[in-house]
N, C-alpha and C positions, 0 to 999 in steps of 0.2 A: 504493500500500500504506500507504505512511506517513499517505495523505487517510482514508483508512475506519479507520484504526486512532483518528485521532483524532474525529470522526465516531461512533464508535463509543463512545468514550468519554465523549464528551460526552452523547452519548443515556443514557446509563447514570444520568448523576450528573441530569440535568435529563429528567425522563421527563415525557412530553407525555401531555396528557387527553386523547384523543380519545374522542367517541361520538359521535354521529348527531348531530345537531342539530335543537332542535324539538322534543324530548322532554320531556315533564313535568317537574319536580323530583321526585324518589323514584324512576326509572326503574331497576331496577339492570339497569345494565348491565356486565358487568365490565371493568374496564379495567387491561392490565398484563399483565406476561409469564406464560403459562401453564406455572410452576415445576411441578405435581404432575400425575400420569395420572390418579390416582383420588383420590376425599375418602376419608379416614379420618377418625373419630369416635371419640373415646375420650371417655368418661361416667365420673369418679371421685366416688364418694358416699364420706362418710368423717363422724363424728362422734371425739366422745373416745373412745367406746368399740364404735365402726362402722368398718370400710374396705372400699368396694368396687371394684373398678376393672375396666375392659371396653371392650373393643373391638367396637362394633356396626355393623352393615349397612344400615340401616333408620335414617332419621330421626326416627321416630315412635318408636324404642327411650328415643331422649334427652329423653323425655317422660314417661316413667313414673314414676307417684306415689312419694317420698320419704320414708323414715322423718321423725318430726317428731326436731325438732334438728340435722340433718344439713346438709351444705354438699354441693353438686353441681359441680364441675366439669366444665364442656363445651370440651373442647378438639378445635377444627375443622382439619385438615391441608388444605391446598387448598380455596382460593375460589372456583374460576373455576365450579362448578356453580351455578349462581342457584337452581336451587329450593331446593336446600336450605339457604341463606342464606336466602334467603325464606318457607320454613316455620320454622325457629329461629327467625326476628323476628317471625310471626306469633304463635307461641305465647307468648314472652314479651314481647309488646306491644313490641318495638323499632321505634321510627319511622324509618320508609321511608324519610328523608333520611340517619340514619345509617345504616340496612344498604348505600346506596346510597352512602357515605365507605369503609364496608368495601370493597367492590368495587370502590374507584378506589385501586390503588396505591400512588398516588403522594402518598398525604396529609401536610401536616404534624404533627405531635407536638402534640394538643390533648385537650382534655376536654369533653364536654358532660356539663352535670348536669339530670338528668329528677326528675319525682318520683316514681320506682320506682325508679331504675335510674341510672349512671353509665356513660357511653362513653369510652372513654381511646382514643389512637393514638398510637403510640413504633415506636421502628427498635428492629428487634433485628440487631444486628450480630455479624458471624463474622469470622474472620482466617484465609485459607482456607489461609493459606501454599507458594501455589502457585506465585509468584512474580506472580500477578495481582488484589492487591489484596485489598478489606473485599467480606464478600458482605452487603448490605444488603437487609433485610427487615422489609417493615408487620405490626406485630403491633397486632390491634384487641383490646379490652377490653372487655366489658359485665359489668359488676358490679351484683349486687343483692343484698337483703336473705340471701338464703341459696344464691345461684349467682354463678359465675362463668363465662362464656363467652369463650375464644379463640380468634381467629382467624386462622390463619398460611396464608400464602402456598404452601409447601413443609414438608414432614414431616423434622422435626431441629428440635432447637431447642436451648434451654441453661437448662432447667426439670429437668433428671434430678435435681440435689440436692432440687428440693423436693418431685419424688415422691419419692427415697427417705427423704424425713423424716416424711412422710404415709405409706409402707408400714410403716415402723417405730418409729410414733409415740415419734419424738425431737425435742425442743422442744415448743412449745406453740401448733406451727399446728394440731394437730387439737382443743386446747382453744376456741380462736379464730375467731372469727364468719368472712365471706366478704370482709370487708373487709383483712381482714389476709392472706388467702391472694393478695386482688391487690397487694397491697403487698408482697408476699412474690415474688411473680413480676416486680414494676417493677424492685426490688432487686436480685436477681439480671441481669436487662438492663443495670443502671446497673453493678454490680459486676465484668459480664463487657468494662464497656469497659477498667475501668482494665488486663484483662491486655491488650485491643487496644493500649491505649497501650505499655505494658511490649514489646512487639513490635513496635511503630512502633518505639521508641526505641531499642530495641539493633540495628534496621534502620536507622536516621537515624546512628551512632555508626560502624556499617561503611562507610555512605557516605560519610560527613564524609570517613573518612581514606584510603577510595579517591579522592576527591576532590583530596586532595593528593598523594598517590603515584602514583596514574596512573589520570589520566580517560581516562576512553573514551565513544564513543557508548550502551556499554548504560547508565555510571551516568550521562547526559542520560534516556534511555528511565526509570530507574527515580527521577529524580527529578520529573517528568512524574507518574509515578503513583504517586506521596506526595504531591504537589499537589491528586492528585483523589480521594484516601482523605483530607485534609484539608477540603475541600469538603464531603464524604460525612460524616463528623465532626461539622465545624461544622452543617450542615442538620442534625443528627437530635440533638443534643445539647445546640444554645442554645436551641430553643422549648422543649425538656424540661424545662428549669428552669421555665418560667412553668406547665406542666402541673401539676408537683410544689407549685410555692407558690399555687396553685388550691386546688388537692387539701388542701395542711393547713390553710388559712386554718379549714378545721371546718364550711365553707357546707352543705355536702351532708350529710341527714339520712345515708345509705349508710355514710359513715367515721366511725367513735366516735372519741370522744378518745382513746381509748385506742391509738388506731393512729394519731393525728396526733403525735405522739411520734418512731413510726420514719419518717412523712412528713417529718420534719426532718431525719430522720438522710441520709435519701434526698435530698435537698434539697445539704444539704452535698456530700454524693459528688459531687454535678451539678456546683457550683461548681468545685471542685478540678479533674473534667474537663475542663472548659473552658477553666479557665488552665493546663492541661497543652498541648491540642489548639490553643491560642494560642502559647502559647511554642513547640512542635514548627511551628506555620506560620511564625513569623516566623524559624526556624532555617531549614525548607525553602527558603523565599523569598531566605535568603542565600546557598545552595546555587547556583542559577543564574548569581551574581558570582562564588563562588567556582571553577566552573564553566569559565567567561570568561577568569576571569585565568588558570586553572589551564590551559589549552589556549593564551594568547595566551602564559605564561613558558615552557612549553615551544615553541612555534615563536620565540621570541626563543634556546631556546638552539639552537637549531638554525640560524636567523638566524646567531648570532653567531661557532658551528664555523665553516660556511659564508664569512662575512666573513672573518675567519683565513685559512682555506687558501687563496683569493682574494688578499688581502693578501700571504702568503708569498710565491705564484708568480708577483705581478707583478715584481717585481724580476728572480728567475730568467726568466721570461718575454723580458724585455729584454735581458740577460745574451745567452740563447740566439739572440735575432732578430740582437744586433748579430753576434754572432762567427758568426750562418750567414751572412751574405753575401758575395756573391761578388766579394772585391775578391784584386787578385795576390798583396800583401804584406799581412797583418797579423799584431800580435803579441799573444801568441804562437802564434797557429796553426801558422806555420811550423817552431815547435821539436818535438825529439821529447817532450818535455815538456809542450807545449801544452795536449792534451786532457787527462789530470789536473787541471792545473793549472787550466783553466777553471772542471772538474767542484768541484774544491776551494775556489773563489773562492764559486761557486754554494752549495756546503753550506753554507759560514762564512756567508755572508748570509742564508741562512735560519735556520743556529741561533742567529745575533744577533736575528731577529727573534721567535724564539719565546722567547728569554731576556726580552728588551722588553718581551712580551705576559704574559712571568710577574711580572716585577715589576712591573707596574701591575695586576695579579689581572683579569685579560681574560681568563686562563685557568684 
């Protein structure tokens, strides 16, 4: 039980490429757990003075001509059907190699810059609070002059505030080209870690002082999987920074200046997590010493009762062997006093020796 649990775990954090072998480059083939039953497709059109938003059936829907000035949002719920991954990348010229990154899970956090078009790939992370860990999830980008297309895994995300600031045009994403709604959508994944931290932490705080009050085998099990939500952390959050200082360097015609501004602000965030997600590992990692001692000071006091009562009853011990033996005369066995008086001799030696063990603080 204990082998498949860890097994299991480890597949989780280090998720393996497979597909056939032999196949072209740009093959899509999907690879990675099959999180959704069915794709859902939600199409958001929206200008300063335009919002529309729908839920269609049909691929060919998320195709239909655009008011001029308008920004499209294609947001894809479930990958695992290829065609229609591959007619979306047909239509807007996404090359093969990346529709074929989208379909493999297991990517790291990077950017390609095209000249239409910009591909991003980030974790979007959940805290499912179940007692079992971060739920981690490839969120793909393709950002262009006046669309944006997403691609998730499973249906949920943590984008509802920026539909509802696009329903109810508050701020100035519906004034704002398409580059600032995917800056707008990185932002929100960056921002939704620091709550993951904020729960790591007053998770890491319970431990700590279960740790010194009274370890058990669960807080071993729950510091095991803080270790591997640390792992999950650090994989999706160190390359993020290098995507982010990509991203504002300004190389890409796709981001104006005008949005490399909040790529900074994004930028920073990154930093900050990291030296969070770094000091929370190098706390966890002291957690298993603490752990060690915390289990080795309690079988010492346990040890040391044990020695004690040991100690007491060898004297009593002796006491008792010499006066059971079978000799004619001894004293005082023979008196009617005797047995008390043994019993008596017996107590006084052992309450001298628990006095001894109290003033030398052994007790």
């Amino acid at each position: 039980m204990k082998l498949n649990f860890a097994v299991g775990s480890m597949q989780a954090i280090f998720a393996r490429r497979v597909k056939k072998p032999g196949l072209d480059p740009g093959t899509l083939v999907h690879v990675g757990a099959k999180k959704a039953d069915k794709v859902k497709l939600t199409v958001i059109n929206y200008g300063e003075d335009h919002y529309s938003e729908k839920v269609v059936k049909d691929v060919e829907e998320c195709f239909a001509p655009q008011e001029k000035s308008t920004i499209t949002w294609i947001n894809v719920d479930g990958i695992h059907q290829v065609d229609v991954i591959e007619k979306i990348g047909n239509h807007f010229g996404i090359h093969p190699l990346m529709l074929e990154d989208i379909l493999h899970t297991a990517q790291r956090p990077k950017t390609e810059d095209f000249s239409n078009y910009v591909y991003i790939v980030l974790r979007m992370l959940q805290y499912n609070g179940n007692g079992s860990g971060l739920d981690a999830e490839q969120m793909s980008l393709v950002v262009g002059d006046s669309f944006v297309i997403t691609f998730q895994e499973t249906e949920g995300d943590v984008f509802d505030p920026i539909r509802d600031r696009l329903r109810t045009n508050k701020g100035r994403l519906r004034k704002m080209a398409a580059d600032y709604l995917a800056y707008a959508l990185i932002d929100t994944i960056v921002d939704y870690y620091f709550l993951i931290m904020e729960k790591l932490g007053e998770e890491i705080e319970g431990l700590e002082e279960e740790l010194v009050i009274n370890p058990s085998r669960k807080t071993l099990q729950r510091i095991h999987r803080l270790k591997r939500d640390m792992i999950v952390l650090r994989k999706s959050v160190w390359p993020l920074r290098e995507v982010i200082s990509q991203l504002e360097k300004g190389e890409s015609p796709i981001f104006r200046k005008s949005t490399l501004v909040y790529l900074r602000d994004v930028y920073d965030h990154t930093i900050q997590v990291m030296d969070t997600i770094e000091a929370f590992r190098d706390v966890v990692s002291g957690m298993m010493d603490i752990y060690l001692s915390s289990i080795s000071n309690r079988l010492n006091e346990v040890m040391k009762v044990l020695t004690i009562i040991a100690t007491i009853f060898m004297p009593l011990t002796f006491l008792s062997g010499v006066y059971g033996m079978n000799f004619a005369r001894m004293w005082p066995k023979d008196e009617r006093w005797g047995y008390p008086a043994i019993l008596a001799i017996m107590a006084t030696v052992a309450g001298g020796m628990l006095l001894a063990f109290r003033k030398r603080k052994w007790l």
